[in-house]
C-alpha positions as CSV (number, residue, x, y, z in Angstrom):
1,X,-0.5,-34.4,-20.9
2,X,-3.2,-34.2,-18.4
3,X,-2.7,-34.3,-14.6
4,X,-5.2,-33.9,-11.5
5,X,-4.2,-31.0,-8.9
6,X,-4.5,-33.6,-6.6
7,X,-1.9,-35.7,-7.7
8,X,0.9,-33.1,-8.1
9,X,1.8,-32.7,-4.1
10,X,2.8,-34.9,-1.0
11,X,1.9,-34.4,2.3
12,X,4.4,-31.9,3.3
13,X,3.3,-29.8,0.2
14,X,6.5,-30.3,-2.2
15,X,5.8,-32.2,-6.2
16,X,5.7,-35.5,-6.1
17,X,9.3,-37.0,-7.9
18,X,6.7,-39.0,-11.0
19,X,5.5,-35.1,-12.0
20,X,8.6,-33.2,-11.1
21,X,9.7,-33.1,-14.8
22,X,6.9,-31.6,-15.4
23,X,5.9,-29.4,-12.8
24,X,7.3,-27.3,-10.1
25,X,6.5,-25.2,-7.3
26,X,4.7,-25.9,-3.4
27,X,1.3,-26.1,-2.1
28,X,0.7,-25.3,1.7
29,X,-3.2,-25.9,3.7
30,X,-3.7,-24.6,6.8
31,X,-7.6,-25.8,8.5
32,X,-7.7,-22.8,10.7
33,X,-10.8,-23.4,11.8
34,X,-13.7,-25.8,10.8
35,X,-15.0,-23.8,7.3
36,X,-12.4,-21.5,7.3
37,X,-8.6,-22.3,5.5
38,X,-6.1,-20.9,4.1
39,X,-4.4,-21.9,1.0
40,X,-1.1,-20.9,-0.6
41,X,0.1,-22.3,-3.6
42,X,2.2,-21.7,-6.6
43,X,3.0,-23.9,-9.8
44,X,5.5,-23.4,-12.6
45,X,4.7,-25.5,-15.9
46,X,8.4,-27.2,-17.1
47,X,6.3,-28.4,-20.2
48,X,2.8,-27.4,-22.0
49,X,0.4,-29.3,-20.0
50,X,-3.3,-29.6,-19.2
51,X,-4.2,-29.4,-15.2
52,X,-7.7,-31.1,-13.7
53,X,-9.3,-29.6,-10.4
54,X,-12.1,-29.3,-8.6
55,X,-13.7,-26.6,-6.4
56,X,-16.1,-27.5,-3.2
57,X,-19.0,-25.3,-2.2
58,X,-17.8,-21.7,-0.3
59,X,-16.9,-18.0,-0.7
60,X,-13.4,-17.7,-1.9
61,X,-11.3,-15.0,-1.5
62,X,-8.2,-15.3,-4.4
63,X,-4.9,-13.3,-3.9
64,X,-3.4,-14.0,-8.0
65,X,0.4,-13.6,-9.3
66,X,2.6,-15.2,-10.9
67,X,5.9,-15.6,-9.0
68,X,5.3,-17.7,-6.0
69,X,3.5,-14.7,-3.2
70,X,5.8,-14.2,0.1
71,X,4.8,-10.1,-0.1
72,X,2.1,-8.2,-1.0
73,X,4.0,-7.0,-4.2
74,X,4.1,-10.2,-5.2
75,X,0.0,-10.3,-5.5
76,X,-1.3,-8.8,-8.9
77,X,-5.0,-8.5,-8.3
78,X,-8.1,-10.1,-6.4
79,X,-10.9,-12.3,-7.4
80,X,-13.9,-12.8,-4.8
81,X,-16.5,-16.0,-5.7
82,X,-19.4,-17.7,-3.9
83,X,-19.5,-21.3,-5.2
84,X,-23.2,-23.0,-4.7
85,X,-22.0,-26.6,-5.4
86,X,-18.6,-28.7,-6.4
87,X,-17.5,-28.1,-9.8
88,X,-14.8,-29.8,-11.7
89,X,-13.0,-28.0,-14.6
90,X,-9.5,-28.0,-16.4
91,X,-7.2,-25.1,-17.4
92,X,-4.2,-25.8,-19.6
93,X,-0.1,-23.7,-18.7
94,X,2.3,-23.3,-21.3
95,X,5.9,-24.3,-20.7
96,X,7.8,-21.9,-17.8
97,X,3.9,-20.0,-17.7
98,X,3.7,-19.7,-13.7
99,X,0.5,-18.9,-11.6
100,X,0.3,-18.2,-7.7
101,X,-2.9,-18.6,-5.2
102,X,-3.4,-17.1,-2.0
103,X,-6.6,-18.4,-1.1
104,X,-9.4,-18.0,1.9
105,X,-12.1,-20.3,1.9
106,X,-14.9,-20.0,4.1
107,X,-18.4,-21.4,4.4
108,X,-21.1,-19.0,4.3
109,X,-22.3,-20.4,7.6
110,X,-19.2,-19.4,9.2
111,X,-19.4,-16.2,8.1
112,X,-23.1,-15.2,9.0
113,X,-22.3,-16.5,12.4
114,X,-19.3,-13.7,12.6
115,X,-21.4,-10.9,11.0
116,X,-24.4,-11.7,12.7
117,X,-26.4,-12.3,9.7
118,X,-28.6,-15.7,8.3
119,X,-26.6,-18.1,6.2
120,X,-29.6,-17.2,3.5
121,X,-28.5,-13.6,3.8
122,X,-24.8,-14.2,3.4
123,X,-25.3,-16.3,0.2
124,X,-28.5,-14.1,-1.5
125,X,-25.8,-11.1,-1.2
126,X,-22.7,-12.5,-2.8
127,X,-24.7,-14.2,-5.8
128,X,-26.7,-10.9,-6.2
129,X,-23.2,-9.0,-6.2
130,X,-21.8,-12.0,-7.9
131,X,-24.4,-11.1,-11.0
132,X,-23.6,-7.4,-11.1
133,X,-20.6,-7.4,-10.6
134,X,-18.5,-9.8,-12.7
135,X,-18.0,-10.0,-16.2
136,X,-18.7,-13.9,-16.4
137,X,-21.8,-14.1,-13.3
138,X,-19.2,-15.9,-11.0
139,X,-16.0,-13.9,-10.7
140,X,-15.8,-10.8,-9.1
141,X,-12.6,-8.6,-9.2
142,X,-10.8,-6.1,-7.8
143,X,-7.0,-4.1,-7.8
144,X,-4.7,-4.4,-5.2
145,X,-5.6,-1.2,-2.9
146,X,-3.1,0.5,-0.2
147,X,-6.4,-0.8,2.3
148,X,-5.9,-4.3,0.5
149,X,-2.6,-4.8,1.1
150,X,-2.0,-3.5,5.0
151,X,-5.1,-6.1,5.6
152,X,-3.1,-8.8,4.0
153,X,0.8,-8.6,5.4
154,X,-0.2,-9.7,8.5
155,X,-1.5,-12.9,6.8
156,X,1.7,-13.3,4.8
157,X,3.9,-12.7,8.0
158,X,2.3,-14.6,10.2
159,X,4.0,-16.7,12.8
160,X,2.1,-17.2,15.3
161,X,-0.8,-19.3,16.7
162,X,-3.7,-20.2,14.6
163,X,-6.3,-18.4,16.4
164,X,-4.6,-15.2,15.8
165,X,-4.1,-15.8,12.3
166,X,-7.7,-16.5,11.7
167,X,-8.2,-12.4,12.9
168,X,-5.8,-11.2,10.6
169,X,-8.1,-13.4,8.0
170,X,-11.5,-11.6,9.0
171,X,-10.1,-8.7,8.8
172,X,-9.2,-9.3,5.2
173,X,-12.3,-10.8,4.5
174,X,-14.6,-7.9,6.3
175,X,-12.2,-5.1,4.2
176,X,-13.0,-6.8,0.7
177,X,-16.4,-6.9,1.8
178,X,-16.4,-2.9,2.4
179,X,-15.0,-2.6,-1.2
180,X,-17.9,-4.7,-2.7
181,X,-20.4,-2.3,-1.7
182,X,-17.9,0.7,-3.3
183,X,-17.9,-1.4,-6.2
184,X,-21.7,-1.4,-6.2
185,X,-21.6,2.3,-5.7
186,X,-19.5,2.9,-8.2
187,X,-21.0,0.8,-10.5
188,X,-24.6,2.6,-11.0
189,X,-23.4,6.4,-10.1
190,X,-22.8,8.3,-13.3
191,X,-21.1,11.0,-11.2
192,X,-18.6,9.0,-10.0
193,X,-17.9,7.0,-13.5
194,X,-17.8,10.3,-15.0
195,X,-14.6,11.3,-12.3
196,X,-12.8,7.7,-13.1
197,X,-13.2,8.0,-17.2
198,X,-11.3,12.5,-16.4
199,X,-9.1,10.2,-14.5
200,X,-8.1,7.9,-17.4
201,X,-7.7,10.8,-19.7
202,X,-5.2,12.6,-17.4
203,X,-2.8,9.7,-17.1
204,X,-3.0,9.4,-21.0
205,X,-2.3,13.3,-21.2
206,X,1.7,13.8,-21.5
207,X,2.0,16.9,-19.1
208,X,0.8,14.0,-16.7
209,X,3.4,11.2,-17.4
210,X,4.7,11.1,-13.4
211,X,1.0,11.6,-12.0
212,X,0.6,9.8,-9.1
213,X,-2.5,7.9,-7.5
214,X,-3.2,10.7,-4.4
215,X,-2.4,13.2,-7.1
216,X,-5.5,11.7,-9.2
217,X,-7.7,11.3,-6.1
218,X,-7.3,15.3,-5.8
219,X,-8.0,15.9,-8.7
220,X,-11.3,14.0,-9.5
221,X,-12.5,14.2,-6.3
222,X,-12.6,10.5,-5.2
223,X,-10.6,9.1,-2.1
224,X,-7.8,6.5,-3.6
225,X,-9.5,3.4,-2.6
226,X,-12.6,4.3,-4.4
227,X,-10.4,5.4,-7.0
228,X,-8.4,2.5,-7.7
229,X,-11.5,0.1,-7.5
230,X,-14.1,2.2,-9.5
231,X,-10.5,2.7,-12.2
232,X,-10.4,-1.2,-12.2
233,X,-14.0,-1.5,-12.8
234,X,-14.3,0.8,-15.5
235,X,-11.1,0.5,-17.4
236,X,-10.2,-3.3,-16.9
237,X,-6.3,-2.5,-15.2
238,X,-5.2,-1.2,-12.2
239,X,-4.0,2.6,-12.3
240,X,-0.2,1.4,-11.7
241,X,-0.7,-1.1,-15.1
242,X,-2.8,1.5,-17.2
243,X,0.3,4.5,-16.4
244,X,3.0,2.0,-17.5
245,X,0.8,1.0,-20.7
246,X,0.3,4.4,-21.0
247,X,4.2,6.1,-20.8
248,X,4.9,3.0,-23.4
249,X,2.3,3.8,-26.1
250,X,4.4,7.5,-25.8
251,X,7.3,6.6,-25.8
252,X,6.7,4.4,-28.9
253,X,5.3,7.5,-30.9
254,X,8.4,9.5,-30.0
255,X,10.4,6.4,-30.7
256,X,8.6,6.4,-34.8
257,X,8.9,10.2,-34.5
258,X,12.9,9.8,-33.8
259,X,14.6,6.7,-33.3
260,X,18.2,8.1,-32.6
261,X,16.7,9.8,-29.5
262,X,16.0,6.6,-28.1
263,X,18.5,7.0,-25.1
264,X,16.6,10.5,-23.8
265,X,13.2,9.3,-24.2
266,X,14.0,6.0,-21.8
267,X,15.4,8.6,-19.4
268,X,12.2,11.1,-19.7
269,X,10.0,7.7,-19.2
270,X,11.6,7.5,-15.3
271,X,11.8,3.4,-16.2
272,X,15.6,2.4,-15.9
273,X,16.7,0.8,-19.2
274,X,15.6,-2.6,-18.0
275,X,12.5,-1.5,-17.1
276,X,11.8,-0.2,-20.5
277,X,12.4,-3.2,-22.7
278,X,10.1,-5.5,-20.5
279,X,7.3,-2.8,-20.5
280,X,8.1,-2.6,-24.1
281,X,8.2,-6.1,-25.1
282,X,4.8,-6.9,-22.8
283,X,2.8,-3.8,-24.6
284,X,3.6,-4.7,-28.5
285,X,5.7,-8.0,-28.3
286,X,8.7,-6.8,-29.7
287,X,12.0,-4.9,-28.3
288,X,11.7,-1.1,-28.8
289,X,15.0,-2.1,-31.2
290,X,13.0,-3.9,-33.8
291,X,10.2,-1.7,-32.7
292,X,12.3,0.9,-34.6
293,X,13.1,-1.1,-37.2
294,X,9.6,-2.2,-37.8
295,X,8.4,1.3,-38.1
């Protein structure tokens, strides 16, 4: 089944009763200011289908989860794009598969007006980032930072009038900015790449299983923010992901080493029981149960 974005919602931003057996969840767009909105919306597939949208010409500024996002711990990582022109494309959910958008849109005309800069300027410097930066030439991205996230509650909290919110908005959008150029940095300096690559070989060391980010920062020499973007850049997961990924793939050899000692190596892990299975069942697919059986 294939549906159009724009025929999922009403007016008021709930799905429409002819797709509601299909799809769940809310959409909610707010026109702050002419070129500048804010967009946040969450879908949950009831069935496998196939979803049709379209993208109009801006720099867009994505807050991604999964679970509909009312916190900041609710948003798993950021993605930063200049589109030149509309585009039109399809992605396809699987049935209970969810996906969350906190969006910013603005026009690069906007935004040269509020940094002082040429519309030219604004564009030539997000499509030159744009081609260093991203994997694919259109997608930058970035981990949720400490920074990131104080810049972003006010957004989320919001309650007041419009103008107000539109600060709180710049002031997201003028912080990502400031983590770009890191990214750049950190990008082309062999110094600093060579500090994030000691820092992914202490997390993997076991001495270092409860190793915190400000403990990492110490001891590589980068300032968290730097190292949590230049750890993303390099590794492909944020710090918090790569640690958990890291304590499983541990455990799991402990686990082969000595099944019946499953009960003190959860407790050595600091996850709670719970905590443990889903880690364990997201890394290798199984239950750490018929992990043991298995091996």
């Amino acid at each position: 089944m294939q549906i159009h974005m724009q025929d999922i919602y009403d007016n008021q931003g709930q799905v429409k009763e002819p797709v509601a057996d299909v799809l769940s969840g809310h959409k909610h767009l707010l026109s702050l200011l002419p070129n500048l909105t804010l967009l946040n919306h969450h879908i949950q597939a009831q069935q496998d289908v196939t979803l049709q949208e379209e993208a109009q010409t801006g720099l867009y500024f994505s807050f991604l989860g999964t679970q509909a996002i009312r916190s900041v711990e609710d948003i798993q990582s950021v993605q930063i794009r200049y589109q030149a022109s509309p585009i039109s494309g399809h992605f396809e959910m699987t049935k209970d598969q969810q996906q969350s958008l906190l969006q910013i849109c603005i026009s690069p005309s906007l935004l040269a007006s509020v940094l002082g800069e040429t519309e030219d300027q604004i564009i030539q410097h997000f499509s030159s980032m744009q081609k260093a930066l991203s994997d694919n030439g259109t997608t930058i991205s970035l981990p949720m930072t400490s920074k990131t996230k104080q810049t972003i509650e006010p957004v989320l909290t919001h309650n007041g009038h419009s103008i107000s919110l539109a600060g709180h908005i710049y002031s997201v959008i003028f912080t990502l900015i400031e983590q770009l150029q890191m990214l750049s940095h950190l990008s082309r300096c062999e110094d600093c790449q060579s500090k994030l690559f000691h820092a992914q070989n202490l997390i993997e060391a076991p001495e270092h299983d409860k190793i915190t980010v400000q403990k990492l920062a110490t001891l590589t020499g980068l300032n968290t923010e730097a190292l949590m973007i230049g750890f993303y850049l390099v590794v492909g997961q944020s710090i918090e992901s790569y640690c958990t990924q890291s304590k499983i793939k541990y455990a799991a050899a402990r686990l082969r080493q000595d099944p019946t000692a499953k009960s003190h190596i959860v407790a050595e892990s600091g996850f709670s029981e719970d905590q443990f299975e889903a880690a364990f069942i997201k890394h290798f697919g199984v239950s750490s149960h018929h992990y043991g059986q298995i091996h």
